[in-house]
Backbone bond lengths (Angstrom), bond angles and torsions (degrees), N, CA, C in turn:
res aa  C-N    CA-C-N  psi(-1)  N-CA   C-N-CA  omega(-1)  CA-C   N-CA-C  phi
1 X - - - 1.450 - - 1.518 108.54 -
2 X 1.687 110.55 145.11 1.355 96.43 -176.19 1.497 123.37 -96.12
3 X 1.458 103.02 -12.31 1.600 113.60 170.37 1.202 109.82 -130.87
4 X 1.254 112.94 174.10 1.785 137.88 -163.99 1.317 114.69 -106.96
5 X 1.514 96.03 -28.49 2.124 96.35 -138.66 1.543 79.79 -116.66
6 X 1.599 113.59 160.15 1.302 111.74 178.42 1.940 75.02 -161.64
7 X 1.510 105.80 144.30 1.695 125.39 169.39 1.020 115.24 -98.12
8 X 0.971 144.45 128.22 1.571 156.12 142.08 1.612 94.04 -31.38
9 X 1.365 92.75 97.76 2.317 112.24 164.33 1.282 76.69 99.61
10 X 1.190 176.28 26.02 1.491 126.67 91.10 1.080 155.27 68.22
11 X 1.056 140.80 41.71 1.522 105.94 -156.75 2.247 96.14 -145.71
12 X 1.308 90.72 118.28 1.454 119.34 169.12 1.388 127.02 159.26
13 X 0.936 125.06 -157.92 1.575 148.76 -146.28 1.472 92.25 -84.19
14 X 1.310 126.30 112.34 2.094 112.46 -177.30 1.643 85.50 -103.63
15 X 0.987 112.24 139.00 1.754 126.72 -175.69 1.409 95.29 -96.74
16 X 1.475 111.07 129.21 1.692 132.59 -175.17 1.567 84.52 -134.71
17 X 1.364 101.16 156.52 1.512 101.33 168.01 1.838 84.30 -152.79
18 X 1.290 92.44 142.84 1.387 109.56 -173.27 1.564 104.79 -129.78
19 X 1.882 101.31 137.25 1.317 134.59 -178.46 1.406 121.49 -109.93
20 X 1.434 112.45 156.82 1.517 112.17 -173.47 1.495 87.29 -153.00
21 X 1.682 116.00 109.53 1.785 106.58 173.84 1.566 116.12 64.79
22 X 1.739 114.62 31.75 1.095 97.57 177.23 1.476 109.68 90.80
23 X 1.423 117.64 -48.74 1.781 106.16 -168.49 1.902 105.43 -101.18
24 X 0.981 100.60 -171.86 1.565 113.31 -176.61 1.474 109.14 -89.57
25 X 1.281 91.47 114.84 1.687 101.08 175.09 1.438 109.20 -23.79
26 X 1.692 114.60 142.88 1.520 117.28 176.88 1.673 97.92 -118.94
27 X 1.738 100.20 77.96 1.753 96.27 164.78 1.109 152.16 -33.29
28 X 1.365 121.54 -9.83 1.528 155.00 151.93 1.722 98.71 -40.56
29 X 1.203 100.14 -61.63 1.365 116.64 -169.45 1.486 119.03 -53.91
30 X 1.742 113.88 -35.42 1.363 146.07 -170.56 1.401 125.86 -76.54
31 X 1.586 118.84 104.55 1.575 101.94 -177.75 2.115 104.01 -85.30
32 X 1.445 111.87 -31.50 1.241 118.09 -171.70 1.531 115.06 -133.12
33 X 1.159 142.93 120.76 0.975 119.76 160.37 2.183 111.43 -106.94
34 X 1.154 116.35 166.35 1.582 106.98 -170.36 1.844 86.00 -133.82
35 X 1.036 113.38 147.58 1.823 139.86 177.27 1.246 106.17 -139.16
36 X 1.463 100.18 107.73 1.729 113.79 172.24 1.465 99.18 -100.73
37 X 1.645 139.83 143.25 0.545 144.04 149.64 1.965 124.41 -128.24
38 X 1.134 114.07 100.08 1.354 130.76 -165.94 1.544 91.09 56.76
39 X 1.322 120.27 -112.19 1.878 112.42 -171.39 1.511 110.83 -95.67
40 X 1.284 136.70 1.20 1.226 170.87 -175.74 1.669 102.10 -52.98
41 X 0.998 142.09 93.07 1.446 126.18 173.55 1.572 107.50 -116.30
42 X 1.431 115.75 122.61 1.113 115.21 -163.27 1.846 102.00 -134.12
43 X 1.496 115.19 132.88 1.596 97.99 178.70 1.701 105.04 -122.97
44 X 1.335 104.87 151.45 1.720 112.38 162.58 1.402 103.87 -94.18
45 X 1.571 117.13 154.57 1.321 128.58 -14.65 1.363 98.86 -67.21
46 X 1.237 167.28 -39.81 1.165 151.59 175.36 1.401 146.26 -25.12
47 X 1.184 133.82 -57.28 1.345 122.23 167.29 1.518 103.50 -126.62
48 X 1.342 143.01 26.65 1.425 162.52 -166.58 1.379 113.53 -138.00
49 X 1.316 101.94 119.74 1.886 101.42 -172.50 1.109 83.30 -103.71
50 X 1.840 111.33 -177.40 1.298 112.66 -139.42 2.258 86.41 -156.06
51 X 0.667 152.16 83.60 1.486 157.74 166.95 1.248 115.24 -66.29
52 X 1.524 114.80 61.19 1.542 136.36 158.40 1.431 126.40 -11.48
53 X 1.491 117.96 -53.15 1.404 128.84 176.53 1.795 86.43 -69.58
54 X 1.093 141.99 -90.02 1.540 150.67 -136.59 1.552 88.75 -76.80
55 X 1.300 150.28 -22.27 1.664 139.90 -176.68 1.417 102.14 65.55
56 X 1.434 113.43 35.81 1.638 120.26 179.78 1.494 93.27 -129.36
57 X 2.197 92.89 134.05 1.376 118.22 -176.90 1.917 88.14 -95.99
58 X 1.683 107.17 164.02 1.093 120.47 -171.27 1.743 99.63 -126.08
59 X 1.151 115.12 107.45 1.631 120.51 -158.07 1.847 73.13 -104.51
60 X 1.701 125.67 128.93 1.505 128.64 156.62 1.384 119.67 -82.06
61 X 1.226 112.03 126.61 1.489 93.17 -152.97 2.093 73.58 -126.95
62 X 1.629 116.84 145.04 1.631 111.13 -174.29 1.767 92.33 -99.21
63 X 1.237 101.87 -176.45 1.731 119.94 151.39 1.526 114.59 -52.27
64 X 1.635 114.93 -55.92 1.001 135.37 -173.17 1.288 109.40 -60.40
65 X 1.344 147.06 -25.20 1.676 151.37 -146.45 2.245 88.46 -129.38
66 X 1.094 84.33 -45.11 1.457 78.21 -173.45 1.814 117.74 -61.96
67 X 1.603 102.17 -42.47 1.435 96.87 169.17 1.267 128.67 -64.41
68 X 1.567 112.18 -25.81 1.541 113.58 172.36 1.362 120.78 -85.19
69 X 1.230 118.44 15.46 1.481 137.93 139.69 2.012 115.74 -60.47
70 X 1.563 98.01 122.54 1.438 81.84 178.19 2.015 139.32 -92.51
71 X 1.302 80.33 156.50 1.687 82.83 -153.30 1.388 118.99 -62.88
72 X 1.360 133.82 129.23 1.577 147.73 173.78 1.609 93.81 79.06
73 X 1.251 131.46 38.08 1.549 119.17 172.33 1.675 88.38 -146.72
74 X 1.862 94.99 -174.09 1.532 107.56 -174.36 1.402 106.78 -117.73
75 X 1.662 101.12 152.81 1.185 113.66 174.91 1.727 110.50 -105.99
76 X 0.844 127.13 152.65 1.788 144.51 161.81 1.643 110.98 -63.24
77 X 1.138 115.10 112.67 1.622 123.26 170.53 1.600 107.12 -116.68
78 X 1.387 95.05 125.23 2.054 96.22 172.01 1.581 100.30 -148.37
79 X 1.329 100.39 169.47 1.838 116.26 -164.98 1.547 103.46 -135.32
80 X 0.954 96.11 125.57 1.759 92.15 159.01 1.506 122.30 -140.31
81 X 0.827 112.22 154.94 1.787 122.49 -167.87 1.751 114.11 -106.55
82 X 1.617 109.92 137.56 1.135 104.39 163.38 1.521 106.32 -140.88
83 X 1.541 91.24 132.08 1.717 106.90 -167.21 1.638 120.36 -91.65
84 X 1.337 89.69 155.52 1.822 81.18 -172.96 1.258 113.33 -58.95
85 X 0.935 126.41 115.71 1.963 131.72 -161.01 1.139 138.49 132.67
86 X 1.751 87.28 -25.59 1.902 108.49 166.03 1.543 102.52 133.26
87 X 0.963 101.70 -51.11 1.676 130.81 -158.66 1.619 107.08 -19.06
88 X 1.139 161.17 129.62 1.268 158.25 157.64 1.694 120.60 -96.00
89 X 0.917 115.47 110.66 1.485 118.54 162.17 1.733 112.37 -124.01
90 X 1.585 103.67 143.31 1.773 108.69 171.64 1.498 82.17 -120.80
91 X 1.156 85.20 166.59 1.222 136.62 164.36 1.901 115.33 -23.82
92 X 1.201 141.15 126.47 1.346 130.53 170.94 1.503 97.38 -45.82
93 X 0.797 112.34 -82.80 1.777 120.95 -174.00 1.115 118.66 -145.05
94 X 1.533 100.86 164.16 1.716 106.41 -149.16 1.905 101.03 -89.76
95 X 1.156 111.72 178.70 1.398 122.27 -148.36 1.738 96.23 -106.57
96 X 1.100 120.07 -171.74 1.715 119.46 153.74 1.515 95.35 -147.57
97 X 1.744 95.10 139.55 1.601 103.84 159.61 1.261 116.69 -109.87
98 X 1.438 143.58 148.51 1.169 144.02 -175.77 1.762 91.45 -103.83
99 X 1.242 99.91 154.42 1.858 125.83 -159.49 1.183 98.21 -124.44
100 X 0.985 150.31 97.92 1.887 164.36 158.64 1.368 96.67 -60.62
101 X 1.203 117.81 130.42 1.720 124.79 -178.80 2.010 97.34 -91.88
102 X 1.268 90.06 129.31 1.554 96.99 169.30 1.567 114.08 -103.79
103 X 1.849 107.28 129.40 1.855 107.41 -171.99 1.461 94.59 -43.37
104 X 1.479 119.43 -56.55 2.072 106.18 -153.77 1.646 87.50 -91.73
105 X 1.289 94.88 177.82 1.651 111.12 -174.00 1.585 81.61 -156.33
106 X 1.404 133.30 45.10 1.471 139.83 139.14 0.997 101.25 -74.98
107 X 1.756 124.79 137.76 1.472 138.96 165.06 1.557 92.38 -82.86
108 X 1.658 116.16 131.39 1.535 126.36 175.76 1.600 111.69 -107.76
């Protein structure tokens, strides 16, 4: 994962970068990939962009998903892959994000 910290209201692209053996996933290879983030379920190619040159996935994360993240504690982030062939692999183990409490909880 490429960051830690996530704010209460929120809202963009959370950069994951995903490995296979050490190297950078070869998406070619990939029929699905899935991004959980705390209750967050997000999949590539589908709602997850993908930044080819940098080997950085784009997890969308709203205002709305971020506040129902809980405040001053951590959430659990994990990935798993499914390859053209069937094949399933996650993640060795799952990640933690820390949740920064924001004063308003107005969506802007």
């Amino acid at each position: 994962m490429a960051r830690n910290r996530i704010k209460e209201g929120d809202e963009y692209g959370y950069p994951v970068s995903v490995t296979l053996n050490g190297e950078p996933l070869d998406v070619a290879n990939v029929e699905l990939i899935e991004f959980c983030i705390g209750h967050v379920r997000k999949t590539w190619p589908d709602e997850v962009s993908y930044d080819a040159e940098e080997g950085i996935f784009y997890v969308p994360i709203t205002q709305e998903e971020s506040f129902g993240f809980p405040a001053d504690d951590v959430i659990e982030a994990d990935v798993r892959v499914r390859f053209l062939g069937g094949g399933v692999i996650g993640a060795e183990k799952k990640r933690y994000v820390f949740v920064n409490d924001a004063l308003s909880e107005a969506v802007i």
